[in-house]
N, C-alpha and C positions, 0 to 999 in steps of 0.2 A: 091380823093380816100378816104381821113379822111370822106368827107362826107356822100359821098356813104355808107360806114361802118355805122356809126352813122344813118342812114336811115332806115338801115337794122336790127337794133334792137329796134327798135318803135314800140308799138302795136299800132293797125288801132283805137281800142277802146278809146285809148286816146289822139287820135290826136288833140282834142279841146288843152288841157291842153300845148300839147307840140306846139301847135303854139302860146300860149300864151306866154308861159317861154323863146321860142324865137323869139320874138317880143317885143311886151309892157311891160309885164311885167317883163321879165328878164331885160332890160333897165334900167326899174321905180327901181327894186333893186339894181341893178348897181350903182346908181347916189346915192344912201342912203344909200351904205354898210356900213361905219362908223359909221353910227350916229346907226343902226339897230345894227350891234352888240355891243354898248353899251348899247342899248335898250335891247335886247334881254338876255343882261348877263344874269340877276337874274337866268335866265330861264338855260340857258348853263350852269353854276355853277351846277345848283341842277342834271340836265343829266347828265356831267359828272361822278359827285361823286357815281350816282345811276350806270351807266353802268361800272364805277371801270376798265378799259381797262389796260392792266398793259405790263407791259416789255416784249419786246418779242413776245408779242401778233399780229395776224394777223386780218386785220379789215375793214367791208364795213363801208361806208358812205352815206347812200343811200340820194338823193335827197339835196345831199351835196351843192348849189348853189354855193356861190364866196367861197368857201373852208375855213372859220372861223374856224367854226366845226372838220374839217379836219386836218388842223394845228394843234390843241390841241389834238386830237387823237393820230397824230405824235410824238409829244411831250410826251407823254404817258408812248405809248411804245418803244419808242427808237430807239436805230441804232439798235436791233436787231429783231424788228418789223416791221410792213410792213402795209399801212395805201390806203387805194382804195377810191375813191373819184367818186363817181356816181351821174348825174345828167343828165335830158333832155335837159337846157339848154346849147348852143354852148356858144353865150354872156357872161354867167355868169363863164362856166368853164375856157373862155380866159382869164376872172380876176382872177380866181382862180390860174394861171398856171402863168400869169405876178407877183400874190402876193407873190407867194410859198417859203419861205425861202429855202437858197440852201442847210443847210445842212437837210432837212429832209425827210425821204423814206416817199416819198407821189407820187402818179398816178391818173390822171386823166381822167374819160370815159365818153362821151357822149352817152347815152344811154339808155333806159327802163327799168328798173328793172322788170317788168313783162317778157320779151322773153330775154334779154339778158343772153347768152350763161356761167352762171359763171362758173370758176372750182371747180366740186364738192365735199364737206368734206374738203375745203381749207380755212376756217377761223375761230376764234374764238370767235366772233360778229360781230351781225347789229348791228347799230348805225343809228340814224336819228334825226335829230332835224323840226319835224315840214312837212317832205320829204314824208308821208306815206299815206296823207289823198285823196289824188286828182286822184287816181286809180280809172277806172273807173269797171273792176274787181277785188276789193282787196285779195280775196281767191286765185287766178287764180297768180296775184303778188307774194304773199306769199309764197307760195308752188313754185313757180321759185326759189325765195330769200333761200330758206329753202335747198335747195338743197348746196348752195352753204358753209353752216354752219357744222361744225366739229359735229360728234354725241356727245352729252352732252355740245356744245358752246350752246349761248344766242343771244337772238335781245331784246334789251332796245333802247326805243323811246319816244318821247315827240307829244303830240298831245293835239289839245284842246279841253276841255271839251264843255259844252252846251253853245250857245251866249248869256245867260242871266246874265252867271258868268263871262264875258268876256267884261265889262264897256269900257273898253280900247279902242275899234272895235266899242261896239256898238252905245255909246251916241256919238262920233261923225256920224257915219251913223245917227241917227235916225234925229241931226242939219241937214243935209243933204239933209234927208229928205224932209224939208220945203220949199224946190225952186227945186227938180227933181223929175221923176215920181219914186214910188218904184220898184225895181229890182223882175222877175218873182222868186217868192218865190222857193227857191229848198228844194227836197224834203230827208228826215231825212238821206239818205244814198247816194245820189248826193254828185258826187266829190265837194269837199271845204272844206273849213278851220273849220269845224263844222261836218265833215261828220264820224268822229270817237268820237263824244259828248259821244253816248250810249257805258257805260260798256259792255249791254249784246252784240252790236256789235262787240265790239272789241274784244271779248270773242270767239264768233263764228267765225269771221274770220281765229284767229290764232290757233283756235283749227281744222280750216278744212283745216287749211295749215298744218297740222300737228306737229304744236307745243305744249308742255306741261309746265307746271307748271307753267300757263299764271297767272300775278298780274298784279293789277291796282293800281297805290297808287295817290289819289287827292291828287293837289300842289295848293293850294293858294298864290297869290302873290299879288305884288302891283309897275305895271309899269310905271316910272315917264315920261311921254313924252313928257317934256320940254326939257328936258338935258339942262340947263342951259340958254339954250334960250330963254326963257319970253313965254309970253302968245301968242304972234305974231307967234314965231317959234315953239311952241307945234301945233297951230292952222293949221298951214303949212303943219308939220310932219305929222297931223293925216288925213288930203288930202288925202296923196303921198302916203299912205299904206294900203291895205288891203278893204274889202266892202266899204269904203269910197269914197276912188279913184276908183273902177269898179262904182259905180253909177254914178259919176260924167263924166266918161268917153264921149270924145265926145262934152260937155256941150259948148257954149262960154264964155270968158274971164268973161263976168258979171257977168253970174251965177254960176262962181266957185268962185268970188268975195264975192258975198252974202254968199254963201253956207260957206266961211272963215270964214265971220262974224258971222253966225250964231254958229258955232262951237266956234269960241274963246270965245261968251259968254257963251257957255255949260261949256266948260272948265272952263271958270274964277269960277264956280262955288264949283270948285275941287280943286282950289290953295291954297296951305300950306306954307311957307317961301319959296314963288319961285319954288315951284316943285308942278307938277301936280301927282299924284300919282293915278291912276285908278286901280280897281279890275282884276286881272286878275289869269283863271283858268285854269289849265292842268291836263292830266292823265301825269304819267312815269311807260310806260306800259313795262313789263317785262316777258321773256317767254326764253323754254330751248326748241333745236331741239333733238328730240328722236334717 
């Protein structure tokens, strides 16, 4: 029945995505939750403090995966708040719901945020860490999402900027590069991890979903992706995540071998006392529903 339910709030449009999320890729971040949200703090930290979720508050989580996010949201706003946890993937919500500390108002939905049914004028933000990009109508998403936000709440979300500012992702794809074929180029507004780069994009989305007093504020960072584990285990790390591991998808055992080796020497080029430290760039995009 859970299933069925869960089915029935899927749009057709993005069903690439959602057999991704459960399939392989919900999986591949499964098996790396730990080490990804340590990875991913720097990033979490500055959302947070930007989206400011406070006591009492009521709150989506959109595209919430194994519920990290969502916990500190909890935590937030308290026992007298109330914290909703949305994602397409099934896999990743089961960790989410096996991880969930018990004492905190947290629920979790397997579902679409573009058709799913939210109750409307019932919270007082989105929240997304990274959840927003892979819509394959994001105005059509939006304007679902928007319905479900209090007149004068917010949606604050984290998205990344262009892949040139994004070293992190890209020098190991481009090692990768040199033993697989490149990946069919997608194009500026194609679901991915890149597909909210343009300001003026993200501008027009959430202005035709009907949101106002939309900002963008660039975040420079700098993400170590050794965490402690030498050059061997950064090299590993940056495989198993993101356009690296979609290229390599498929490959055999050799040429994801080589493809290591070629990456741990991109990296060893970027080692500082044992930490690899890469460029990396975000918007923390901010908007109030009318």
């Amino acid at each position: 029945m859970a299933q069925n339910q869960a089915q029935a709030h899927m749009h057709e449009k993005n069903a690439d995505q959602i057999a991704y999320w459960n399939g392989p890729g919900g999986q591949n971040w499964i098996s790396r939750q730990a080490t990804q949200d340590v990875l991913l703090q720097p990033i979490s930290a500055v959302l947070h403090s930007a989206a400011a979720a406070a006591k009492g508050e009521r709150v989506i989580d959109i595209g919430c995966g194994c519920g990290g996010t969502t916990f500190e949201l909890a935590r937030r706003v308290g026992a007298e708040g109330r914290v909703l946890g949305l994602d397409i993937s099934g896999p990743m919500l089961d960790y989410a719901r096996e991880h969930a500390p018990k004492d905190l108002k947290v629920e979790f939905v397997q579902a679409d945020a573009t058709v799913y049914p939210f109750q409307p004028a019932s919270v007082d933000l989105l929240f997304s860490r990274f959840g927003v990009m892979f819509f394959a109508d994001p105005t059509t998403s939006f304007t679902n999402m928007r319905k479900a936000v209090k007149p004068g709440g917010r949606v604050v979300f984290a998205c990344w900027r262009e892949p040139r500012a994004n070293g992190w992702m890209m020098i190991p794809l481009q090692a990768v590069y040199q033993h697989v074929p490149r990946m069919p180029q997608l194009g500026p507004e194609d679901p991915g991890p890149f597909s909210f780069g343009s300001e003026e994009r993200v501008r027009r989305v959430l202005s035709g979903a009907g949101f106002t007093d939309i900002a963008l504020k660039p975040q420079d960072l700098a993400l170590d992706i050794a965490l402690g584990r030498g050059l061997d285990g950064a090299a590993n790390a940056a495989i198993a995540f993101g356009p690296a591991n979609r290229a390599l998808e498929g490959q055999p055992d050799n040429v994801r071998a080589a493809a290591t080796q070629s990456v741990r020497e991109a990296l060893a080029k970027h080692e500082k006392d044992g930490k690899i430290p890469l460029p990396a760039s975000i918007w923390i995009v901010s908007a109030k529903s009318a």
